[in-house]
C-alpha positions as CSV (number, residue, x, y, z in Angstrom):
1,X,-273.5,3.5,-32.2
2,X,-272.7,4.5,-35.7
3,X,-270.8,1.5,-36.3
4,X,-274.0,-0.5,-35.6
5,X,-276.8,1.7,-37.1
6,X,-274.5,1.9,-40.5
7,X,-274.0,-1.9,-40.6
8,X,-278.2,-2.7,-40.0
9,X,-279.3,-0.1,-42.4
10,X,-277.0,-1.5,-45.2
11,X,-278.6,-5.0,-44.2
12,X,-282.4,-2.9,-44.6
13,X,-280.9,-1.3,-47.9
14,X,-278.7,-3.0,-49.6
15,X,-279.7,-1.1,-52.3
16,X,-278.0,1.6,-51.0
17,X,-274.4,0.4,-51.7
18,X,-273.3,1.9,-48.8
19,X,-269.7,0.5,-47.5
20,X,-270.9,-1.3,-44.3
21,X,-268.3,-2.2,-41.3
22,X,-266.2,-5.3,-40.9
23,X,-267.6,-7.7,-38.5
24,X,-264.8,-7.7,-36.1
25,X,-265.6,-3.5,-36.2
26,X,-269.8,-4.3,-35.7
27,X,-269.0,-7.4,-32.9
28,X,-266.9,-5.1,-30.8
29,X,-269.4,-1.9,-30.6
30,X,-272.2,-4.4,-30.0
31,X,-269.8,-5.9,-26.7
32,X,-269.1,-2.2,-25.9
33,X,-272.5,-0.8,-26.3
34,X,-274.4,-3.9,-24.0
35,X,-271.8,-2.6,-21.5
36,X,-272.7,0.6,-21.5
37,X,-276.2,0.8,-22.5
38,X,-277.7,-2.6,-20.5
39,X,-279.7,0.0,-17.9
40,X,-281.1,2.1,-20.5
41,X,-282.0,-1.1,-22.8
42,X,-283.6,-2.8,-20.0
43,X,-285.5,-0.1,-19.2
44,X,-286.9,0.8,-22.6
45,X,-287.8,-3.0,-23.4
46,X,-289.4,-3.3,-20.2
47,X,-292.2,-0.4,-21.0
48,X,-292.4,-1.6,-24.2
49,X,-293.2,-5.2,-22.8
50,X,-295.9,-3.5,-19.8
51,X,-296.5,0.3,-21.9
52,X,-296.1,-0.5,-25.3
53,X,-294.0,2.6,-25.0
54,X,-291.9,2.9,-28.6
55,X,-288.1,1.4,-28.2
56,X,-285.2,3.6,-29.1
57,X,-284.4,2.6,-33.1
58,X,-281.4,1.1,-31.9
59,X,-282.8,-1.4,-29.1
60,X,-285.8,-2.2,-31.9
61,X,-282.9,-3.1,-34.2
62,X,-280.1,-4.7,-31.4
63,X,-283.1,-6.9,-29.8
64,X,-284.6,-8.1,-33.1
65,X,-288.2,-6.6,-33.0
66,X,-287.8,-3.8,-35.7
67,X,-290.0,-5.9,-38.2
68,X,-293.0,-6.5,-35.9
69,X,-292.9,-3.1,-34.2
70,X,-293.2,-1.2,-37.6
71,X,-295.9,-3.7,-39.2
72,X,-297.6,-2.9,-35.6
73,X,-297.3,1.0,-36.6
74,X,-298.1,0.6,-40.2
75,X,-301.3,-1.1,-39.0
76,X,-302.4,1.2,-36.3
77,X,-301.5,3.7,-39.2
78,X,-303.5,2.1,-41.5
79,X,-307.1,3.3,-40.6
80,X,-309.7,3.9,-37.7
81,X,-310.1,0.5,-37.8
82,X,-307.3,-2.0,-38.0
83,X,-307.0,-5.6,-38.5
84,X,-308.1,-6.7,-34.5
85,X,-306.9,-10.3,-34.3
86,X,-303.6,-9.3,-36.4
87,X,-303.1,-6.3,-33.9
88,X,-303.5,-8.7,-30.6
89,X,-301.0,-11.1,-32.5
90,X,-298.5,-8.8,-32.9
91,X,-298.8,-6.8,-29.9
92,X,-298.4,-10.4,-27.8
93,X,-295.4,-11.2,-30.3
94,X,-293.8,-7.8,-29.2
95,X,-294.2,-8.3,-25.4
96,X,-293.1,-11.9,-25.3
97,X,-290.2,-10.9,-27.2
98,X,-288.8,-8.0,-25.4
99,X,-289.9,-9.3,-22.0
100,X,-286.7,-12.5,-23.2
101,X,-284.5,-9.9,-24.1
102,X,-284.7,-7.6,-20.9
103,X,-284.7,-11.0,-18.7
104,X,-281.8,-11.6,-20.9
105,X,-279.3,-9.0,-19.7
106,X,-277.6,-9.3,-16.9
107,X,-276.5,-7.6,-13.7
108,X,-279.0,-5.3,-14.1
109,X,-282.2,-4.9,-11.7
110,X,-285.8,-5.3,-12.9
111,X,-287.9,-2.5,-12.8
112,X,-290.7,-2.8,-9.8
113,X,-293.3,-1.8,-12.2
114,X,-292.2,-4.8,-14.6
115,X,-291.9,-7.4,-11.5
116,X,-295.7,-6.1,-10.6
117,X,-296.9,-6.5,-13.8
118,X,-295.9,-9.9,-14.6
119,X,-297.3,-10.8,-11.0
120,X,-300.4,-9.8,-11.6
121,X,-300.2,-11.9,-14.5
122,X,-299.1,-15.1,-12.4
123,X,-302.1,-14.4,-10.3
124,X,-304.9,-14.4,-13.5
125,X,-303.1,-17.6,-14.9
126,X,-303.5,-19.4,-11.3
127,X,-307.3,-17.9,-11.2
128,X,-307.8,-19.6,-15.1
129,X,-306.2,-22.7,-13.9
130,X,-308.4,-23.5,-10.8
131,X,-311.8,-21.5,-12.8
132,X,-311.5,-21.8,-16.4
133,X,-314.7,-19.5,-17.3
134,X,-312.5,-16.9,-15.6
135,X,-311.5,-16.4,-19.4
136,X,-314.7,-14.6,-20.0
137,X,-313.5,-11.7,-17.0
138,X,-314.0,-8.8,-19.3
139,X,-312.6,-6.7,-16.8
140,X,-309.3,-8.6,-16.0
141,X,-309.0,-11.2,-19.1
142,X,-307.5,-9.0,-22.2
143,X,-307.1,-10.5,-25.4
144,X,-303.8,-9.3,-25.8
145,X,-303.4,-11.6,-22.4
146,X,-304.7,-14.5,-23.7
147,X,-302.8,-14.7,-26.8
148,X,-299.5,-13.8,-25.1
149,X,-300.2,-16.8,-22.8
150,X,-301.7,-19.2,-25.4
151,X,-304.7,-19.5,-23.5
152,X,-308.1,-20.5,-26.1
153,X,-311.2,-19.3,-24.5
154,X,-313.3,-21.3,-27.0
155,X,-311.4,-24.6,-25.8
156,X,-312.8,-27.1,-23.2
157,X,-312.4,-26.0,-19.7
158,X,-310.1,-28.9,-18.9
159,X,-308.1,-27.8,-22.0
160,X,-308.1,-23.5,-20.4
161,X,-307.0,-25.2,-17.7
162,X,-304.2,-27.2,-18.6
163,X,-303.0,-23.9,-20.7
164,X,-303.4,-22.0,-17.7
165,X,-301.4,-24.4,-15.8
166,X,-298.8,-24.3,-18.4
167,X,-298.2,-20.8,-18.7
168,X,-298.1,-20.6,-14.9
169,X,-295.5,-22.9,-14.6
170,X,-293.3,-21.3,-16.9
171,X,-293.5,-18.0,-15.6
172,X,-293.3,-19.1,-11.9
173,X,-290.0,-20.6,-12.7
174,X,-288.9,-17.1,-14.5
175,X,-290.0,-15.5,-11.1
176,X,-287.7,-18.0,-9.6
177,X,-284.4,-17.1,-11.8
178,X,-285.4,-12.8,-11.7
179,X,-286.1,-12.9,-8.1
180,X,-284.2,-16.1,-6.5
181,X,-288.0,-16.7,-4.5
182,X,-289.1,-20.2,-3.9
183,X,-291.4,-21.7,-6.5
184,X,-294.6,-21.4,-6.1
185,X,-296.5,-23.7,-8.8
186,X,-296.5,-27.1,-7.3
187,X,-297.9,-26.0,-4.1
188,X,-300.7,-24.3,-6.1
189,X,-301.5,-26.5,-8.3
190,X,-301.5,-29.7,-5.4
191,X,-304.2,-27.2,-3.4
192,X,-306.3,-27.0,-6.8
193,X,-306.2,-30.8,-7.3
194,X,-307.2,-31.6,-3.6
195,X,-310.0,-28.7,-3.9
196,X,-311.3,-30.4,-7.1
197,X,-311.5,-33.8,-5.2
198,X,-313.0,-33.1,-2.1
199,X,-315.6,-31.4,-4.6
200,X,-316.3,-34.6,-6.4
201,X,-316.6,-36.7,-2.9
202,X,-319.1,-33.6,-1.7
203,X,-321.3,-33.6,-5.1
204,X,-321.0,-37.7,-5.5
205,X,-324.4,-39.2,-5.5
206,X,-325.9,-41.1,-2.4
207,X,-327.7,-44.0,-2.8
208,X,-331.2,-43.9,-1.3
209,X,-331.5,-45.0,2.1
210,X,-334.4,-47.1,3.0
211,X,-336.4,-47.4,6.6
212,X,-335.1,-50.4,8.2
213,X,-337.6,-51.3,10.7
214,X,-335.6,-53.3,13.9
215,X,-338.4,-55.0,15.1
216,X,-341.2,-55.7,12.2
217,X,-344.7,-56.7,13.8
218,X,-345.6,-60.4,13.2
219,X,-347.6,-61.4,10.1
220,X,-349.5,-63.8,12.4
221,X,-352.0,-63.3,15.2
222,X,-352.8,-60.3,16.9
223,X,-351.7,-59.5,20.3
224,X,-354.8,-60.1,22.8
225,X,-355.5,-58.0,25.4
């Protein structure tokens, strides 16, 4: 660990002049701290990706999100009211980023509460994809969710969907690889299709029938009695 923390803070400082490690010394405590630290690592990415819970310095610095974690702090630092739409960016950044590096590590279990997360997830993307005004769910829809998925709520509805759809995909198939379930997506997104159609065939427009009458009276004379 000191190997490592002493080699990244003379990359920070170079300033500093400090002697820093020779890269067969950092490559071979970075192999023998994944080994022994994968657990712990998983688990502290994992609440940062559901919790935003703060990563260990190390796991910020060995996974690559030191940079947008402290401009995240420096900006909730900054005053009672932050940049919002720079916040959601870099909040969505920071999830994205240590959900890949905790799916990243292997032999090691997901946590339950990550799996249910990321479900739940699954679930509002299929919802946007068959009901694009879903977007506007205050009480599900975040922000924060949007952005993370790439999902425009000021886009066409055929456009959120197709976004929705996208996103879906890709995390069913993550699903597949973290869980070894079937797939999912294709099913859905066949039911959607065929729900859509029978829709159009239902709300189609009818042409106006007229009274046929079998058999008109005669135009000539008048039946006697």
């Amino acid at each position: 660990m000191h190997t490592f923390m002493r080699d990244a803070y003379s990359k920070v400082y170079p300033e500093s002049k400090q002697e820093r490690p020779s890269p067969e010394e950092v490559r071979s405590s970075v192999r023998i701290l994944d080994f022994h630290r994968k657990e712990s690592d998983v688990w502290e990415l994992c609440n940062l990706a559901v919790y935003l819970m703060p990563p260990s310095r190390y796991v910020a610095l060995r996974y690559g999100l030191a940079d947008d974690y402290d401009r995240l702090d420096r900006l909730h630092r900054s005053g009672p009211e932050p940049a919002y739409d720079e916040g959601v960016a870099l909040e969505s950044r920071l999830c994205r980023n240590a959900e890949k590096a905790a799916e990243s590590i292997g032999d090691v279990r997901l946590p339950d509460f990550y799996l249910e997360k990321l479900n739940e997830e699954l679930e509002n993307l299929g919802r946007i994809a068959a009901s694009p005004d879903a977007v506007h769910d205050i009480l599900h829809i975040s922000p924060d969710f949007l952005a993370k998925y790439g999902i425009d709520k000021n886009a066409s509805a055929t456009e959120r969907s197709c976004q929705a759809e996208k996103a879906y995909r890709e995390l069913d198939a993550r699903f597949v690889r973290m869980t070894g379930r079937r797939p999912y997506a294709d099913e859905l997104f066949a039911s959607i299709r065929r729900k859509r159609e029978d829709s159009g065939i239902e709300n189609r427009p009818r042409r106006a029938q007229r009274t046929i009458l079998r058999n008109p009276p005669s135009k000539g004379r008048k039946m006697g009695i």
